[in-house]
KOLVEXVEX-467726 format. One line per field, with one value per residue (C-alpha): residue number from 1; residue in three letters; x negated, y negated, z negated. Coordinates in steps of 0.25 Angstrom, whole numbers, plus 5000, padded with zeros to 4 digits. Each point is the difference from the previous one (the first is absolute). Layout:
N
pos [NUM / ...]
code [ALA / ...]
u [X / ...]
v [Y / ...]
w [Z / ...]
***
This chain:
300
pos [1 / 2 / 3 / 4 / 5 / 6 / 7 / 8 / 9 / 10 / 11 / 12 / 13 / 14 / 15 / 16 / 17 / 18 / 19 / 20 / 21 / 22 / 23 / 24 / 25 / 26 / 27 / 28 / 29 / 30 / 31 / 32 / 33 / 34 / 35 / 36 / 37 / 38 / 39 / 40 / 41 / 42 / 43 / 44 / 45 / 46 / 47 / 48 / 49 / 50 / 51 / 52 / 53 / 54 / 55 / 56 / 57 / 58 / 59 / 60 / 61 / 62 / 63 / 64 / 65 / 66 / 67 / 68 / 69 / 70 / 71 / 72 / 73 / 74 / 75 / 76 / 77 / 78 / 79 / 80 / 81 / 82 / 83 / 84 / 85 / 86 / 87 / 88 / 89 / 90 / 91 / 92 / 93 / 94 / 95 / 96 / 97 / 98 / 99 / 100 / 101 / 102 / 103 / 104 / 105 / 106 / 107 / 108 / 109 / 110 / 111 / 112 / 113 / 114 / 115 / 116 / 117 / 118 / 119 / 120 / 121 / 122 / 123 / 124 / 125 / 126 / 127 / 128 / 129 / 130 / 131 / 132 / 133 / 134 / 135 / 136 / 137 / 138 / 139 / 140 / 141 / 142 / 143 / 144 / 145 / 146 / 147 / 148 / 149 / 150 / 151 / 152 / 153 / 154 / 155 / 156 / 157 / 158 / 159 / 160 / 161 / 162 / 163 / 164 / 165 / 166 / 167 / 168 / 169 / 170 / 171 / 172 / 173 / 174 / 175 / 176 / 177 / 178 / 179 / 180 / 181 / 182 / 183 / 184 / 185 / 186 / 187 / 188 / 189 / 190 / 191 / 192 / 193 / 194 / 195 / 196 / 197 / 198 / 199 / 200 / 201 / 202 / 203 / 204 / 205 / 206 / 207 / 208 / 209 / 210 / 211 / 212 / 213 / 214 / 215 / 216 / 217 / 218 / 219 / 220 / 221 / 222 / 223 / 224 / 225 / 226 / 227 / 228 / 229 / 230 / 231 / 232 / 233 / 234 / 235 / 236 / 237 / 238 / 239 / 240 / 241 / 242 / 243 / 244 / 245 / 246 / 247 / 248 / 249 / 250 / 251 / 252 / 253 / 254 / 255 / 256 / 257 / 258 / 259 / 260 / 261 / 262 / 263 / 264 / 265 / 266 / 267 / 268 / 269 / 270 / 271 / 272 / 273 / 274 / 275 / 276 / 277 / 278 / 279 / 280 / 281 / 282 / 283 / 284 / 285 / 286 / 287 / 288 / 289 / 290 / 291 / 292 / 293 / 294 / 295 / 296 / 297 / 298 / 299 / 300]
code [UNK / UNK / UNK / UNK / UNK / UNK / UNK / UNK / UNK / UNK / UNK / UNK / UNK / UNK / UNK / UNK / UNK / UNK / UNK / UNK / UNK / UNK / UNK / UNK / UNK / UNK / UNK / UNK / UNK / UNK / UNK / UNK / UNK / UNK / UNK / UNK / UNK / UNK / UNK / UNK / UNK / UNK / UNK / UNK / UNK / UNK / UNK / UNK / UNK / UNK / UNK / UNK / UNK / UNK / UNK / UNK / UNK / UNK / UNK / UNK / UNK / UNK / UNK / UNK / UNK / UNK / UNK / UNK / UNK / UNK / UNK / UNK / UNK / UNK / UNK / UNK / UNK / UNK / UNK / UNK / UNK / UNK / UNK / UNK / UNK / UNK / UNK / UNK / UNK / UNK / UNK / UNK / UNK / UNK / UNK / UNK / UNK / UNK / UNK / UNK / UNK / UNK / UNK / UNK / UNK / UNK / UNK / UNK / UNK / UNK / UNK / UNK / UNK / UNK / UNK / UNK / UNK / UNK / UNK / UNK / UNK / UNK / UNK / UNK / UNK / UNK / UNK / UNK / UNK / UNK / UNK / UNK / UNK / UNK / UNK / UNK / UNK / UNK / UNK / UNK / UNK / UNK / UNK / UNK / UNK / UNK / UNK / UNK / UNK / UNK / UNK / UNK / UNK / UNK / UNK / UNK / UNK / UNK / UNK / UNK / UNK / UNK / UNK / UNK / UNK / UNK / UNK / UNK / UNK / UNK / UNK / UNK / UNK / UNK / UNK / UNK / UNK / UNK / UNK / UNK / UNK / UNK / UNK / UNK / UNK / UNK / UNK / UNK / UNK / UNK / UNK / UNK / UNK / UNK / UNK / UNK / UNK / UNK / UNK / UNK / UNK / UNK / UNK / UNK / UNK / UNK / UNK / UNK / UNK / UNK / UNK / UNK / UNK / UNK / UNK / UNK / UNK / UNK / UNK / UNK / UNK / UNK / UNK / UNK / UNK / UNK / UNK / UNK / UNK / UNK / UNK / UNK / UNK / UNK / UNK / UNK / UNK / UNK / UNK / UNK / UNK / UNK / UNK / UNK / UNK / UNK / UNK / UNK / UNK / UNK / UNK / UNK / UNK / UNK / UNK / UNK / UNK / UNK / UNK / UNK / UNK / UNK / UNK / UNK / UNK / UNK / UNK / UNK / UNK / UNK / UNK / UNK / UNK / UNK / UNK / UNK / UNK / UNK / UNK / UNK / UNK / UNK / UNK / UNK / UNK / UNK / UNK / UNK / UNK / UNK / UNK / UNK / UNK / UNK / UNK / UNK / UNK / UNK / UNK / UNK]
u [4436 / 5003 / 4992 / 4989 / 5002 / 5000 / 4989 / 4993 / 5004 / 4995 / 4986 / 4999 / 5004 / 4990 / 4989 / 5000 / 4999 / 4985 / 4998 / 5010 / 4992 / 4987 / 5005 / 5007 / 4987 / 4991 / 5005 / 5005 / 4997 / 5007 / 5008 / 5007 / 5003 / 5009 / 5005 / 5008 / 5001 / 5009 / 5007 / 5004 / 5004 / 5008 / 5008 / 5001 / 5007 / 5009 / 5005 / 5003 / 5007 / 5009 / 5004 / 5005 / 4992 / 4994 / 5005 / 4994 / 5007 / 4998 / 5000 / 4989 / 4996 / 4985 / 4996 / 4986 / 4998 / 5003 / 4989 / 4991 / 5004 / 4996 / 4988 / 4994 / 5005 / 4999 / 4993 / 4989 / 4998 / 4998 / 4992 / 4989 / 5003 / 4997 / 4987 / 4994 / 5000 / 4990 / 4990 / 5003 / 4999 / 5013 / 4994 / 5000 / 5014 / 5006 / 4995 / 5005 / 5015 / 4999 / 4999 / 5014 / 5008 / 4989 / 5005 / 5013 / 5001 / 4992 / 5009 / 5012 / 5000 / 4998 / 5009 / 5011 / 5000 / 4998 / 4991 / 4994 / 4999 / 4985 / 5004 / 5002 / 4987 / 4991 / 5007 / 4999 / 4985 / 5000 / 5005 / 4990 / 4990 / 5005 / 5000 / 4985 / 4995 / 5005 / 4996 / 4985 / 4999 / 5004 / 4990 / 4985 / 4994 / 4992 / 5009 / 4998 / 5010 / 5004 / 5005 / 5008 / 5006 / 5002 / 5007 / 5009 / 5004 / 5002 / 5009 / 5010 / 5002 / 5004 / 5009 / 5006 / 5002 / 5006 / 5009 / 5005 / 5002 / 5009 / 5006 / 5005 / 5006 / 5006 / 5009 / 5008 / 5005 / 4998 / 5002 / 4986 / 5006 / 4999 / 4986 / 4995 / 5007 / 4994 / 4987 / 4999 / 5005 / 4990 / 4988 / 5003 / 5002 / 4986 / 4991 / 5006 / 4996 / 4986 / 4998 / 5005 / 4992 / 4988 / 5002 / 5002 / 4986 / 4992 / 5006 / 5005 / 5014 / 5001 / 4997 / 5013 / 5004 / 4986 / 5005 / 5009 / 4992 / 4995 / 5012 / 4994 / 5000 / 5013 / 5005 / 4993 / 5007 / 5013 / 4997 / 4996 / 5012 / 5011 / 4997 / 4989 / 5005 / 5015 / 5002 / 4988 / 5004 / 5014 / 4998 / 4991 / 5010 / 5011 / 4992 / 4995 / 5014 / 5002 / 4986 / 4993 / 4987 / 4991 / 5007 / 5002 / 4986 / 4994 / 5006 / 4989 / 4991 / 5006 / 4995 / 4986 / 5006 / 5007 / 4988 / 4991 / 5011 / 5001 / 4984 / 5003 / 5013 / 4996 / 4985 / 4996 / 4992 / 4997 / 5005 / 4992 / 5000 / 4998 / 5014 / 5007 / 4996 / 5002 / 5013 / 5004 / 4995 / 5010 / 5011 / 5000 / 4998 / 5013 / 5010 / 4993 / 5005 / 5013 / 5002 / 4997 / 5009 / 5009 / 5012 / 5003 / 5010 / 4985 / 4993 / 5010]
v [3910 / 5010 / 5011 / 4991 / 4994 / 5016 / 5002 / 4989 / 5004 / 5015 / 4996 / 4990 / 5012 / 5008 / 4990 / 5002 / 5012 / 4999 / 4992 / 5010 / 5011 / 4995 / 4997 / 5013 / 5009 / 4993 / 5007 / 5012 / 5010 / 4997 / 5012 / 4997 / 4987 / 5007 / 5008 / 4992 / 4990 / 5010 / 5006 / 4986 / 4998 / 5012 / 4999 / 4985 / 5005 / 5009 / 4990 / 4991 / 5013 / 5004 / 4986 / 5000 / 4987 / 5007 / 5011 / 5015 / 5010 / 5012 / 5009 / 4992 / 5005 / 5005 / 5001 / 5002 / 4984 / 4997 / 5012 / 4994 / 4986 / 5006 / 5006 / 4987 / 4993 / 5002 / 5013 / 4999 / 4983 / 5000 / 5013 / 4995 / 4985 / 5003 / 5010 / 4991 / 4987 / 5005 / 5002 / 4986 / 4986 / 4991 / 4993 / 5012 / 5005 / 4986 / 5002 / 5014 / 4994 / 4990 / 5010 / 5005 / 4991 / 5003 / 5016 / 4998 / 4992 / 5013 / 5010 / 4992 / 5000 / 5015 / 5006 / 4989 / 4994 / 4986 / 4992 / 4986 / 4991 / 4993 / 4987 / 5008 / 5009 / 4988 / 4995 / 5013 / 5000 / 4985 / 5004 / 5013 / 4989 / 4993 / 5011 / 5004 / 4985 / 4998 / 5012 / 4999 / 4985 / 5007 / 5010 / 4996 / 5013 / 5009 / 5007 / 5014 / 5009 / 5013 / 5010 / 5010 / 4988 / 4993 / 5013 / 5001 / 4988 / 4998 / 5013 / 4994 / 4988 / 5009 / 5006 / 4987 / 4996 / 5012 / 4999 / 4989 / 5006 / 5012 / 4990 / 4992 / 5016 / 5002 / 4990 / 5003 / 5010 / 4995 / 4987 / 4993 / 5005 / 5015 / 4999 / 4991 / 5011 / 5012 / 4995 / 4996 / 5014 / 5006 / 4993 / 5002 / 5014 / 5001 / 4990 / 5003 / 5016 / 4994 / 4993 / 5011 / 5010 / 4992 / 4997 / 5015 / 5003 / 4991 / 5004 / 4985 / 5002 / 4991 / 4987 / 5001 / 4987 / 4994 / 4989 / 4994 / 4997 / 4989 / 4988 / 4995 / 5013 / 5003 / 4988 / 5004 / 5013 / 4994 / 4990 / 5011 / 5009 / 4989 / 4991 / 5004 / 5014 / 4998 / 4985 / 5001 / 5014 / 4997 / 4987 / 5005 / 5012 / 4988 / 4992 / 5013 / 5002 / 4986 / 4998 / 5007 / 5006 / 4992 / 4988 / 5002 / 5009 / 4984 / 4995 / 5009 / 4988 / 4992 / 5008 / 4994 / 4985 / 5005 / 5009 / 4984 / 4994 / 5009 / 5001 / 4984 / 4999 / 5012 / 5002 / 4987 / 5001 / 4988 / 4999 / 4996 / 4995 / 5014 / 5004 / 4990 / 5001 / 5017 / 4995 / 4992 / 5013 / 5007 / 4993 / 4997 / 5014 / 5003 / 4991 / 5002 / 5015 / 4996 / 4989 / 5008 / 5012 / 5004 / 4998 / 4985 / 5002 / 5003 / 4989 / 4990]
w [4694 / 4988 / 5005 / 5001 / 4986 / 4997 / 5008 / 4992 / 4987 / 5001 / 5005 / 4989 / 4990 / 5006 / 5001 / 4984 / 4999 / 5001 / 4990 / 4990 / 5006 / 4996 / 4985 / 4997 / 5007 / 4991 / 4986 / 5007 / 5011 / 5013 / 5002 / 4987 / 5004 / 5013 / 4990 / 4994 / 5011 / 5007 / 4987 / 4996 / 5014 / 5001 / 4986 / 5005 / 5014 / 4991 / 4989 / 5013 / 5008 / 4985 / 5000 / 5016 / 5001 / 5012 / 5009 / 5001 / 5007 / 4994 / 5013 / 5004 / 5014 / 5000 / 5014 / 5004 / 5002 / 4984 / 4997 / 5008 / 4994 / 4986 / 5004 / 5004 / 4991 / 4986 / 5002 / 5010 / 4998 / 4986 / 4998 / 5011 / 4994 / 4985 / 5005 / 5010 / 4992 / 4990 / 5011 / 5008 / 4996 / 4999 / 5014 / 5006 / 4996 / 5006 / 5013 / 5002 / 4993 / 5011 / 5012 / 4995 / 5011 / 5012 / 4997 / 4998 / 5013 / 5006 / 4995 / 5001 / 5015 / 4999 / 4991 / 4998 / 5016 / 4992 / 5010 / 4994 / 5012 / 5004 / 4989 / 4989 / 5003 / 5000 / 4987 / 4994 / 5003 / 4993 / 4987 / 4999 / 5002 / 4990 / 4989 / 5004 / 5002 / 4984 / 4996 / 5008 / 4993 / 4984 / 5003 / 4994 / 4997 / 5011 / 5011 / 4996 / 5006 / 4993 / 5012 / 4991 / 4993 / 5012 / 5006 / 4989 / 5000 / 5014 / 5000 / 4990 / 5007 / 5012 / 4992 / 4994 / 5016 / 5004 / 4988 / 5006 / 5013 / 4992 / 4992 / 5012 / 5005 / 4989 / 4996 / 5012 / 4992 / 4986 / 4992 / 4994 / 4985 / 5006 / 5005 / 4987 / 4992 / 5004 / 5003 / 4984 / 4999 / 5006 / 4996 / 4985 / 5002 / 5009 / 4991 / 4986 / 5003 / 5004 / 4989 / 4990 / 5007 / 4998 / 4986 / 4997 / 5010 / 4990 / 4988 / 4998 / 4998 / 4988 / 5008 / 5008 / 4995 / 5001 / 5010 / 4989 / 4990 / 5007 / 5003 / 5011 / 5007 / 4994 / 5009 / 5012 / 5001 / 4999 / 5009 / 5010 / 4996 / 4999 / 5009 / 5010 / 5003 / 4997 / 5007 / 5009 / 5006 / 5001 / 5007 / 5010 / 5003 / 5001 / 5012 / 5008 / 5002 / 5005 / 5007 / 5009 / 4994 / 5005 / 4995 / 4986 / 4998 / 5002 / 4989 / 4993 / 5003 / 4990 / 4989 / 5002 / 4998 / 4988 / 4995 / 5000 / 4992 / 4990 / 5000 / 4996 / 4991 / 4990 / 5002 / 5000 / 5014 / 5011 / 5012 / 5012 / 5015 / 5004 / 4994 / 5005 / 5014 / 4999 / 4995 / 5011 / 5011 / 4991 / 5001 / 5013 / 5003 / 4992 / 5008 / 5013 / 4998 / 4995 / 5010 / 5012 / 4996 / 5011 / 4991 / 5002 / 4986 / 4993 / 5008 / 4996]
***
């Protein structure tokens, strides 16, 4: 029951993200907002390591499982992410997310021996159909497909499943605050280098601090440092120690329910039948996988 109230929780923190996303990209340029996403996410994992609230072995073993791990995610998934979603519409992007259970059940039986049974594909498949039947329904304009947006973004979503897929390898070997650690690391090394790089190509060095002039993005990027990158991350790494991949990549789902609510506490938008019925397919979908885990501990 914890690791579900966990699994809950970090789908809940992600399903925001979104929304933050959209706020801070709107007075500043996306690659900034990673920047300092990841540098307030590292210096936040740092404070927490100084203090001994979490543990960080310094000899931390780096095998090849924990490179891949970092190349998918925060390297590959962002970069492809933060590119491909100015070419694809919202719609478009939550139908790819979606897919991310369907390939890590693929990949999972592949590289990690983790079979899901019949039940759980068939619920599996439900709350895919669920995401895309909300996401087809909150759709109104003309179903215009961008193919190298599309290909961009499909490629970050594969690499957000197989993150999930190294992730469950790795902590074998490593505790969750290890991973979370140096995947914060890396990312504020790879994307704060970008972002300089490309400040210093355009001769625009002066607007380094641009996304804080603005206090709503200001609380977006500490949102997604803090809480998003920090928390979210760290829970994820937590169950995929506990769950088989397959299992906890479904909670993913959630985030579409929690993406709705948000929509309607701090945007002020309505809620109709279709998102509660998606809901419902979600939800379902979720304890379906969970029920019919082959641990019965998990089940009960």
């Amino acid at each position: 029951m914890k690791n579900i109230l966990i699994g809950i929780t970090y789908a809940s923190i992600f399903g925001l993200t979104f929304m933050f996303t959209k706020v801070g990209i709107s007075y500043a340029e996306p690659i900034s907002i990673l920047a300092f996403r990841f540098s307030f996410a590292f210096f936040g994992v740092l404070i927490l390591y100084l203090l001994k609230i979490i543990k960080v072995r310094m000899r931390i073993i780096f095998n090849k499982n924990m490179l891949y791990l970092i190349l998918m995610q925060p390297i590959l998934g962002f970069s492809f992410e933060i590119v491909g979603i100015q070419y694809v519409k919202s719609f478009e992007a939550g139908i790819f997310v979606a897919t991310i259970p369907i390939i890590v059940a693929v990949v999972s039986n592949l590289f990690l021996n983790e079979k899901p049974n019949f039940r759980q594909i068939i619920y599996i498949f439900l709350g895919f159909f669920g995401v895309i039947y909300i996401q087809y329904m909150n759709y109104s304009g003309e179903l215009s497909f961008s193919i190298f947006g599309s290909a961009l973004i499909f490629v970050s979503v594969f690499c957000a499943a197989m993150f999930n897929i190294f992730s469950r390898k790795v902590s074998k070997l490593m505790y969750p605050s290890e991973i979370t650690f140096l995947m914060m690391l890396i990312g504020f090394i790879f994307f704060m280098s970008w972002y300089l790089i490309s400040l210093l190509l355009s001769n625009n060095i002066n607007d380094f601090f641009l996304p804080f002039k603005n206090i709503n993005s200001t609380l977006a990027i500490l949102y997604l440092g803090f809480i998003a990158s920090i928390l979210g991350f760290f829970l994820v790494n937590h169950n995929l120690k506990h769950f088989p991949a397959h299992v906890s990549s479904i909670f993913a789902n959630i985030a579409t329910i929690v993406s709705i609510l948000a929509g309607v506490i701090f945007l002020g938008e309505r809620i109709y039948l279709h998102h509660i019925i998606g809901s419902i397919m979600i939800m379902i979908g979720v304890y379906g996988v969970v029920s019919n885990n082959k641990n019965r501990n998990i089940a009960q």
